[in-house]
C-alpha positions, 0 to 999 in steps of 0.5 A: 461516454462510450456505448460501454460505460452507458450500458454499465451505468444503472439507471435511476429505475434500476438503482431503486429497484435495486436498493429496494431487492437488498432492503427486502432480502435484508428484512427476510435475513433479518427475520431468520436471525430472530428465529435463530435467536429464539432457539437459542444462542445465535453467534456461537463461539465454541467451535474450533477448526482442525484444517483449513481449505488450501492446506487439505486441497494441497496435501491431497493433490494425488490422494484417489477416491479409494485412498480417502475412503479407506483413511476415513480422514476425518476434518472440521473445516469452518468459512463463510458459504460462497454457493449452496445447491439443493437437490433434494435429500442432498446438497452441496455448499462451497466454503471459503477460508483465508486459504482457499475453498471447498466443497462441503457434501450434505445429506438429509439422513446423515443430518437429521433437523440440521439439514432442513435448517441449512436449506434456509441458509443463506450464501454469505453465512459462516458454518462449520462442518465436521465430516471426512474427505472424499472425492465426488464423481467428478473428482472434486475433493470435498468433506463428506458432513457429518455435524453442521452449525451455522456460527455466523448469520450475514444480514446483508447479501453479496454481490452477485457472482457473475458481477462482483463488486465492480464499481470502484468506489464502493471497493474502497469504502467497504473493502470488507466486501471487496476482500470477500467476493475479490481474490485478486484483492485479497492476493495484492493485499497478502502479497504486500505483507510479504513485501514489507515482511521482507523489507524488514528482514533485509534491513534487520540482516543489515544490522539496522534497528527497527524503531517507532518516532512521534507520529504528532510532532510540535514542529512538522519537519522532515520534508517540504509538504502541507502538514495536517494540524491537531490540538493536543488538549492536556498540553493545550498546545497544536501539533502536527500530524508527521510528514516525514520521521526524518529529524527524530531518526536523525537525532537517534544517530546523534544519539549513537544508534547508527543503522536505523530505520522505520516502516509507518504512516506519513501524513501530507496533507496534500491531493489526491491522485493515482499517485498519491494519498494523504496517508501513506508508508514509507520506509525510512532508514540512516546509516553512520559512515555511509554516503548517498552512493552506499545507498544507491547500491543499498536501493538496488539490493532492497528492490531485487529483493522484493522483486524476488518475493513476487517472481523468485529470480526474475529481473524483467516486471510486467507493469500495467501491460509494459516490460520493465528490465530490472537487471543490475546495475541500475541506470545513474544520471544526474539531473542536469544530464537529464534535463539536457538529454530531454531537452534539445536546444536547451542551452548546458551554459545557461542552466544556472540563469535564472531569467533563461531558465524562466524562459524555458519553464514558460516555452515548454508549459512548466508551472513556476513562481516568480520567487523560484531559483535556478535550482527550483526552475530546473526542478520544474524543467525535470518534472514536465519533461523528464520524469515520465519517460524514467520507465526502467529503474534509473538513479537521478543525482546531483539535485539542486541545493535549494530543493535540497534544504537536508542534504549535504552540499556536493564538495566540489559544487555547493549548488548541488548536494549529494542527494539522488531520487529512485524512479521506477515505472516513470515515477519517483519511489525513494529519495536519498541523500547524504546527510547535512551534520554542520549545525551552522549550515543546516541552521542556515538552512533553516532560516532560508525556509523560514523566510520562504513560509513568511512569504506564502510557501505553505510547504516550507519548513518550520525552523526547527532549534531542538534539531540544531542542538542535537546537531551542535552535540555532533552527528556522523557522515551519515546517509538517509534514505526513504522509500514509498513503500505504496507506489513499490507494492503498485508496482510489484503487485501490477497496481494502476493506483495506490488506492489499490494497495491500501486497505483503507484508502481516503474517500469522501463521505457517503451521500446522507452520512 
């Protein structure tokens, strides 16, 4: 451990003198409160702000000491008090609202009884205060109080100002807190709803149809993955948690609604890593009439999109301290060109023999079973050596049939299918393919992972008969796409883990909880 992470990691002294600090500053709060209490209603709700922070601090940017004095603008800002100074028979406090701060300016004469009252405030506290802008002598704008309340008492103190909330941990378990001492935190989170906003309105001037599928599905399919399991007590019967919307999506198109999509939670049950977490979004959409090439073009003009919301105009990303070239077009490379251009020596004779593809995944350190294919094997050869070197964003097409039990088998070579995988940043973000409509096939297919799963593969698929019924009735050439939408905030946003960019990641439980 480095002299640094020494000096930062408290020790058993400093922890309880600690806990003992917040467990006494918490009884004197508490004590505050029952006084409050005692004099009245202590969490009042009547009180109704005219103006926010931010907009008053932009509206104002040029407005001189004079111009506010003579336009008396007066205002009813509300937040939670961040700092307090007292200097006698006046004091200043600073406020935040979801939009910004400001600088609240209160004097003893113009607040009879209240003014003694807010000395024993505390920062953490939620008050609002009525009064007129006005610049201070150091041209700060800030509101002149002429009615102050206490709307909110904070029982528990904040992390100090100068450290913050710097363990890791504690950021993920009380985001609450992390969102209030952290404006970093706050602008990942607000820029990510910006993103999914747009993603809709991308998708929905496409003429796409937003729609909601089962989240508790009986048959968990979609996707090769771990599923959670539950029990669904009026039906008496198990059901899974999703893993994907894909076959219910799918018997939509069936159904005649063409161009659909979805932006919701997938549940895998499955490690947790920088990368991944058992509950996460995606975006899932099928478009009639189209092929797995219309959706790379589609990816291409989601992602520049997006880009867009966070740097209008730009194509080059900075990324965890890397340059990223997002100009169009994106580069497309099969799977097998790439294993051949990270691979030298490997024989392009011999990427379908499975004994000199085991050879292979063995020389390099690739994990394999002894039941995978060619297709399966050269998807491990991928993964060890290809897939981290995928900086810029690249298509990667033509995958293997065998990992690819949904897709439509490529016409002039049924070992591949017309699926291709979106890498960004040295990791997988999309995965799109053209879809597989013959019932038979697809039924085949079905079968293959049913066999797989008796023999120990907990992440096949069930087979899944309702699915091949909606396909016997007739599906379009259709194309599906789907994108993760976490691992695209943690680029946009220059986010090392996808805990970053959500708001409720999963933990494992409080010591003594």
């Amino acid at each position: 451990m480095s002299e640094e992470k020494q000096e930062q990691t408290p020790t058993l002294r400093e922890t309880l003198e600690q806990a003992y600090d917040e467990n006494h500053l918490i009884a004197e709060r508490r004590a505050k409160l029952a006084a409050i209490r005692a004099q009245g209603v202590a969490f009042p709700n009547d009180f109704r702000r005219t103006h926010h922070a931010g907009e008053l601090q932009s509206a104002h940017t040029q407005s001189t000491a004079e111009h506010l004095e003579q336009a008396g603008i007066a205002v009813k800002v509300a937040g939670r008090m961040m700092a307090k100074r007292i200097m006698g028979k006046a004091s200043f406090a600073q406020i935040a609202d979801p939009s910004g701060r400001i600088q609240l300016f209160l004097q003893a004469a113009a607040l009879p009884g209240v003014y003694d009252e807010f000395k024993g405030w505390d920062v953490g506290d939620t008050v609002a205060a009525e009064g007129t802008l006005f610049r201070t002598r150091t041209g700060e704008l800030s509101v002149k109080v002429g009615a102050l309340r206490l709307l909110a008492k904070s029982l528990r103190p904040l992390p100090d100002k100068w450290h913050g909330l710097a363990d890791v941990d504690t950021r993920y378990r009380q985001r609450y807190v992390d969102l209030i001492v952290n404006e970093d935190s706050r602008r990942v989170f607000e820029a990510r709803t910006r993103l999914v906003r747009r993603l809709r309105t991308e998708l929905d001037q496409r003429g796409f149809m937003e729609v909601e599928t089962p989240m508790m599905q009986p048959i968990p399919g979609g996707a090769t993955a771990r599923p959670f399991v539950t029990h669904h007590n009026a039906l008496d019967m198990q059901m899974y948690l999703r893993i994907a919307p894909e076959l219910y999506l799918k018997r939509l198109v069936v159904g005649g609604f063409e161009k659909v999509y979805e932006i919701n939670r997938n549940f895998r049950n499955e490690g947790l890593s920088t990368r991944h977490n058992p509950e996460f979004t995606m975006m899932e959409l099928y478009w009639a009439y189209a092929d797995y090439r219309d959706l790379m073009d589609l990816t291409e003009e989601l992602v520049i999109a997006l880009v867009d919301v966070v740097q209008p105009g730009a194509r080059t990303l900075s990324y965890q301290g890397r340059e990223y070239n997002l100009a169009r077009p994106f580069r497309r490379v099969t799977m097998q060109e790439a294993i051949l251009q990270n691979n030298p020596g490997i024989d392009a004779a011999r990427l379908r023999d499975v004994d000199y593809l085991r050879q292979w995944c063995a020389r390099i350190g690739a994990k394999f079973d002894t039941r995978d294919g060619a297709g399966k094997l050269q998807v491990a050869i991928f993964d060890h050596t290809v897939e981290h070197t995928l900086h810029d964003p690249t298509f990667i097409h033509a995958y293997p049939a065998e990992v690819s039990p949904l897709s439509r088998a490529c016409d002039a070579d049924p070992f591949l299918t017309d699926r291709f995988e979106f890498f960004l940043a040295g990791r997988e973000l999309a995965n799109g393919f053209s879809e597989l409509n013959d019932p038979e096939d697809q039924a085949a297919r079905f079968q293959a992972q049913v066999a797989l799963k008796d023999a120990g593969d907990d992440e096949a698929m069930f087979y899944d008969a309702d699915y091949i019924r909606a396909l016997e009735y007739g599906m379009p050439p259709t194309a599906g796409l789907g994108i993760g939408v976490d691992r695209l905030v943690m680029f946009l946003t220059d986010q090392a883990a996808i805990r970053d960019v959500l708001l409720f990641p999963q933990v494992r439980p409080e010591s003594g909880a």
